[in-house]
Backbone atoms as SQL, in Angstrom:
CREATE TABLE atoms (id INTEGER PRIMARY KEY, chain TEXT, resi INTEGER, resn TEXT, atom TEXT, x REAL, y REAL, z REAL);
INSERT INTO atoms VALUES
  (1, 'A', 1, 'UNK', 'N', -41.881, 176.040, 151.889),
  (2, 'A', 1, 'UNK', 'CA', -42.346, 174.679, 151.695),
  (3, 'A', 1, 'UNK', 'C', -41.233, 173.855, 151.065),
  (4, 'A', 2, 'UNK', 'N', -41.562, 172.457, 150.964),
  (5, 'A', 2, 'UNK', 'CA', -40.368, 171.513, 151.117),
  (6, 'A', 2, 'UNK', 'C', -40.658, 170.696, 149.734),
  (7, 'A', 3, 'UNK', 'N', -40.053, 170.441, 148.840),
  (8, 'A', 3, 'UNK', 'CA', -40.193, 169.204, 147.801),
  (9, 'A', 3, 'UNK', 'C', -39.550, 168.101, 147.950),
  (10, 'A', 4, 'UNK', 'N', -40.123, 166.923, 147.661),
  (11, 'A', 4, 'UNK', 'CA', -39.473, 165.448, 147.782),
  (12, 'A', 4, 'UNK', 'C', -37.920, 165.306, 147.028),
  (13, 'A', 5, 'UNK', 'N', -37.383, 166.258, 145.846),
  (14, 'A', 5, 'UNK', 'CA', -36.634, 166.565, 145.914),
  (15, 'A', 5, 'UNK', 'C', -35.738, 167.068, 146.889),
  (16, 'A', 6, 'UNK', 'N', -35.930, 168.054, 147.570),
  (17, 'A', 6, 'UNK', 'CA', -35.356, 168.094, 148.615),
  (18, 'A', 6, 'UNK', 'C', -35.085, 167.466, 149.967),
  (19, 'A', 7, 'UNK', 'N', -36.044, 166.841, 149.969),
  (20, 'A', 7, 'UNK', 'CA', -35.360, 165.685, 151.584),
  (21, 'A', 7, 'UNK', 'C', -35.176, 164.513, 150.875),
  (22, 'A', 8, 'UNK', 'N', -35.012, 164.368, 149.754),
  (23, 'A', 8, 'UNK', 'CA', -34.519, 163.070, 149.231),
  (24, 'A', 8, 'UNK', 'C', -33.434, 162.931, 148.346),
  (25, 'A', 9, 'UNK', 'N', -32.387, 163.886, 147.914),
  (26, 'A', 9, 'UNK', 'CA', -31.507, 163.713, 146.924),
  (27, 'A', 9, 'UNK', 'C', -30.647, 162.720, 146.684),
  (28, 'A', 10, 'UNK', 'N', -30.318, 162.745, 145.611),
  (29, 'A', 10, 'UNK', 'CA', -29.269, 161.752, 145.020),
  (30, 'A', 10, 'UNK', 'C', -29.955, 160.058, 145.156),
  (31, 'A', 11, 'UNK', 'N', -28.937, 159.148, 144.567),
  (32, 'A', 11, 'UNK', 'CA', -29.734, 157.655, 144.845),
  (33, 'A', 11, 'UNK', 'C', -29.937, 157.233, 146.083),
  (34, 'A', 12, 'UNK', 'N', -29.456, 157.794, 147.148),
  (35, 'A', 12, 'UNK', 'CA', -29.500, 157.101, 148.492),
  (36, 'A', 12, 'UNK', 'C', -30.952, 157.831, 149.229),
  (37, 'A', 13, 'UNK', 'N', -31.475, 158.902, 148.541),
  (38, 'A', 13, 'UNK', 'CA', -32.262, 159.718, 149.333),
  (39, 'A', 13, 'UNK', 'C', -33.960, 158.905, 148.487),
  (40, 'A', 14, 'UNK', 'N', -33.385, 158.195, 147.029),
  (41, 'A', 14, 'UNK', 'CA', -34.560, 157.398, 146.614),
  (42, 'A', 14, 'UNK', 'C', -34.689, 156.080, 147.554),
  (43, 'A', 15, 'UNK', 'N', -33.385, 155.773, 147.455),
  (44, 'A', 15, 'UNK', 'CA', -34.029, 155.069, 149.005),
  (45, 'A', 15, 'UNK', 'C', -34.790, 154.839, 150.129),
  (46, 'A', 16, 'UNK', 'N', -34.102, 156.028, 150.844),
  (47, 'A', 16, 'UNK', 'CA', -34.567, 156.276, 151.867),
  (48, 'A', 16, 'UNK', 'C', -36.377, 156.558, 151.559),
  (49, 'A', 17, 'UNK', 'N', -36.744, 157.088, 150.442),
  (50, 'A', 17, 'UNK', 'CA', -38.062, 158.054, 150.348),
  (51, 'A', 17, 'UNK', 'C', -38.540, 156.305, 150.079),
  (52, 'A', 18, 'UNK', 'N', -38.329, 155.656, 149.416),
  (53, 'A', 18, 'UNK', 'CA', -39.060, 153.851, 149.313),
  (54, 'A', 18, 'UNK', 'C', -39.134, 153.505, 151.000),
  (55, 'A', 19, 'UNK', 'N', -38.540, 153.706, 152.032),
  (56, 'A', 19, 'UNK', 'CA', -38.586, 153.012, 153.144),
  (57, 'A', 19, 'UNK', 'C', -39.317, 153.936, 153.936),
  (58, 'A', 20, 'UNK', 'N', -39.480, 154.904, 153.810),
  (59, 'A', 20, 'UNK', 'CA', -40.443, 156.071, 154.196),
  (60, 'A', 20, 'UNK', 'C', -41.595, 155.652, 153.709),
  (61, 'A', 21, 'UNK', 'N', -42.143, 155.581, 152.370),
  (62, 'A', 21, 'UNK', 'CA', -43.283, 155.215, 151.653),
  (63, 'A', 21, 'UNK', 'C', -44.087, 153.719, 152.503),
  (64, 'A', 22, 'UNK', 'N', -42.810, 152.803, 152.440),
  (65, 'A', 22, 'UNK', 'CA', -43.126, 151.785, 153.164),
  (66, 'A', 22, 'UNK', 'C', -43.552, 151.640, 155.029),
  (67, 'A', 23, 'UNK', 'N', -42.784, 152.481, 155.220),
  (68, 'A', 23, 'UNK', 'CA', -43.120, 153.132, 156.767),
  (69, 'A', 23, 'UNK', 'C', -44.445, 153.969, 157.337),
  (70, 'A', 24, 'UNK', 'N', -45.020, 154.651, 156.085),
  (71, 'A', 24, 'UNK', 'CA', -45.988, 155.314, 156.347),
  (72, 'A', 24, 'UNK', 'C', -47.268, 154.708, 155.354),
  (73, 'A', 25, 'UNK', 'N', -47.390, 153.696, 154.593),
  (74, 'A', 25, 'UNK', 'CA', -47.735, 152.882, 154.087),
  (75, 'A', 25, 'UNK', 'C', -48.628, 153.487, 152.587),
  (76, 'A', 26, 'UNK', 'N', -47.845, 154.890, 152.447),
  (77, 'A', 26, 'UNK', 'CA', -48.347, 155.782, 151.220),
  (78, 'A', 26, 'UNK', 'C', -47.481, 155.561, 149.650),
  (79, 'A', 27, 'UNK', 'N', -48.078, 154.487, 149.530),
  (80, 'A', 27, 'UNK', 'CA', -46.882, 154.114, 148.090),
  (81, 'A', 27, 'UNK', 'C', -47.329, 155.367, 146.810),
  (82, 'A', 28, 'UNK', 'N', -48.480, 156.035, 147.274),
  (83, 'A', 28, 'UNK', 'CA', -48.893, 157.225, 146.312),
  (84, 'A', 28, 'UNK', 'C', -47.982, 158.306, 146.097),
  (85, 'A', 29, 'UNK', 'N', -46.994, 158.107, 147.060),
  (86, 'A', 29, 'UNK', 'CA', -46.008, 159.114, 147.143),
  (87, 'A', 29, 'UNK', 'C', -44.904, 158.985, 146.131),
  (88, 'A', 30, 'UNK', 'N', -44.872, 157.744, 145.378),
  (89, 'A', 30, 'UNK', 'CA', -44.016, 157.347, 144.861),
  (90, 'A', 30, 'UNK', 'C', -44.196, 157.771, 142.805),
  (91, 'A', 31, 'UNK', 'N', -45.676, 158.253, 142.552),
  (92, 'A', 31, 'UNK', 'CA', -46.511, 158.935, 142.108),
  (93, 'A', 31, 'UNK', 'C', -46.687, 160.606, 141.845),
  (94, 'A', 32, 'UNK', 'N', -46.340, 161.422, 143.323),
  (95, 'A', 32, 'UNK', 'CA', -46.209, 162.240, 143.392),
  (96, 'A', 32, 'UNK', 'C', -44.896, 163.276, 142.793),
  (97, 'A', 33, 'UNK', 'N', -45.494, 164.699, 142.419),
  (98, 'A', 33, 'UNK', 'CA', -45.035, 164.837, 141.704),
  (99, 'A', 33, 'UNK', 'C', -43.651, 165.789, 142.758),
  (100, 'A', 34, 'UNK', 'N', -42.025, 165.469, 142.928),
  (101, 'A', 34, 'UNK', 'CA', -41.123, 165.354, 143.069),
  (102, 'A', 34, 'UNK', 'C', -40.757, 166.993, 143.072),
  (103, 'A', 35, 'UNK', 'N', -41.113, 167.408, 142.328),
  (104, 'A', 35, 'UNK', 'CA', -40.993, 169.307, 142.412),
  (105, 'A', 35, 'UNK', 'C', -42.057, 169.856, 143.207),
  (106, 'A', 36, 'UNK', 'N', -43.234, 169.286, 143.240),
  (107, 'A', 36, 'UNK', 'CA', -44.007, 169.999, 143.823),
  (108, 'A', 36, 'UNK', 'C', -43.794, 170.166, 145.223),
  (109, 'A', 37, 'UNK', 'N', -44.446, 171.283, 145.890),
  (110, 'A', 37, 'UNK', 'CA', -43.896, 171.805, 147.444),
  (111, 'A', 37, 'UNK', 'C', -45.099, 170.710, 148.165),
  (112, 'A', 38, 'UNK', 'N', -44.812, 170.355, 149.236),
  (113, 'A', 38, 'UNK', 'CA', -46.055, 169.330, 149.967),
  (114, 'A', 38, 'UNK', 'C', -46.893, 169.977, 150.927),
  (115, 'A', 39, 'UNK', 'N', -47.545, 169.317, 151.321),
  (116, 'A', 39, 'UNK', 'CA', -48.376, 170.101, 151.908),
  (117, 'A', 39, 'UNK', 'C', -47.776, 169.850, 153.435),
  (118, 'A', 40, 'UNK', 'N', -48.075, 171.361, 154.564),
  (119, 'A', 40, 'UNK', 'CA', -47.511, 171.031, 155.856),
  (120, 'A', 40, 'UNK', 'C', -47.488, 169.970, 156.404),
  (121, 'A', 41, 'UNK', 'N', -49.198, 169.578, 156.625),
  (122, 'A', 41, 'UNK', 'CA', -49.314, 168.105, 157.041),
  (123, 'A', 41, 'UNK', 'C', -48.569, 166.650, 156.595),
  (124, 'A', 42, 'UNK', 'N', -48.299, 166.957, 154.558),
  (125, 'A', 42, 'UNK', 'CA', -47.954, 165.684, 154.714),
  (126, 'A', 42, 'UNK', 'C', -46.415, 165.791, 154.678),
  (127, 'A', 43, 'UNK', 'N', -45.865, 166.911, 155.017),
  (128, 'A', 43, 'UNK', 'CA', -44.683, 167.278, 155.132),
  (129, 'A', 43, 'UNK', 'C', -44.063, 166.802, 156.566),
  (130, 'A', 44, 'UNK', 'N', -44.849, 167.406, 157.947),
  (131, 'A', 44, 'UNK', 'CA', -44.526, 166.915, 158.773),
  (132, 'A', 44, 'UNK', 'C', -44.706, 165.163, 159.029),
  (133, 'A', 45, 'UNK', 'N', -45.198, 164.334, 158.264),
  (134, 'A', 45, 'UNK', 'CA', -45.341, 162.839, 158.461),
  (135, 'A', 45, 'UNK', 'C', -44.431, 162.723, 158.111),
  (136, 'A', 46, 'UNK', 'N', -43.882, 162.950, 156.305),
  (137, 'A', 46, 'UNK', 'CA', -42.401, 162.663, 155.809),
  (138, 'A', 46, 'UNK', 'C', -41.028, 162.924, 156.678),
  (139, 'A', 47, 'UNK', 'N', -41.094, 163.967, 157.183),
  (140, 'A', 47, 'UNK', 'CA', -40.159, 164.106, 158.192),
  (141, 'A', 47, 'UNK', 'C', -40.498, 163.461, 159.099),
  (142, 'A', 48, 'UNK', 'N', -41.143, 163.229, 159.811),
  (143, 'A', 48, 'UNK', 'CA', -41.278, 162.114, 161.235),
  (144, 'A', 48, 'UNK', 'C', -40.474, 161.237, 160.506),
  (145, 'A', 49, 'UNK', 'N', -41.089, 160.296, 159.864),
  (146, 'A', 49, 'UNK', 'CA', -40.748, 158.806, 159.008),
  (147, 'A', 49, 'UNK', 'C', -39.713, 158.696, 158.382),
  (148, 'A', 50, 'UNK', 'N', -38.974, 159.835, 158.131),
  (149, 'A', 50, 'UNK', 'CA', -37.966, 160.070, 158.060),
  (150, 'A', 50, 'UNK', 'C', -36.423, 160.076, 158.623),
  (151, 'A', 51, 'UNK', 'N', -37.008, 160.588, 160.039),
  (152, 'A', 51, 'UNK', 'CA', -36.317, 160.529, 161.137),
  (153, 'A', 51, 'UNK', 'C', -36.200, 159.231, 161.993),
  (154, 'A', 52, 'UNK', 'N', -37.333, 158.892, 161.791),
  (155, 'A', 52, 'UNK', 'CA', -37.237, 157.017, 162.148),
  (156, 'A', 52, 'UNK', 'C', -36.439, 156.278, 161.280),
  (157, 'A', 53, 'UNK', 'N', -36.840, 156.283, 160.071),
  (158, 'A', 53, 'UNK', 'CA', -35.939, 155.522, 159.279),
  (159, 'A', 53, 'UNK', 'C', -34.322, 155.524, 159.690),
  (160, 'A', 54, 'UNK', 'N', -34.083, 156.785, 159.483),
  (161, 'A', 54, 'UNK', 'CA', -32.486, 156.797, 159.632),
  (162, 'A', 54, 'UNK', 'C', -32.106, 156.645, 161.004),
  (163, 'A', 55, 'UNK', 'N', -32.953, 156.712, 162.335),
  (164, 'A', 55, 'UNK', 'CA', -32.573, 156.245, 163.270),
  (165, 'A', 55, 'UNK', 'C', -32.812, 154.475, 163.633),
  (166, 'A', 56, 'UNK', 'N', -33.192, 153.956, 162.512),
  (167, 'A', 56, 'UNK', 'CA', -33.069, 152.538, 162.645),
  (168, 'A', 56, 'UNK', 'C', -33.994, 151.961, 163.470);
């Protein structure tokens, strides 16, 4: 399993996780707790929205 730590590091990856939040319209995420592992489901959304983001 995956933590928001991990697909988000350093200041550019807080970024990215704000335009994700905004993309998937879950600002609760911003709340969530950063070590914890996510769950598959909302793991695979973060990665989708993820992958959009950085493909512009």
């Amino acid at each position: 399993m995956t933590t928001l730590n991990q697909l988000f590091p350093g200041n550019l990856g807080r970024l990215k996780l704000l335009r994700v939040m905004l993309r998937l319209g879950m600002p609760e995420l911003s709340k969530y707790n950063a070590n914890q592992p996510l769950e598959p489901m909302l793991e695979r959304r973060v990665r989708q929205a993820l992958h959009e983001v950085e493909a512009g």
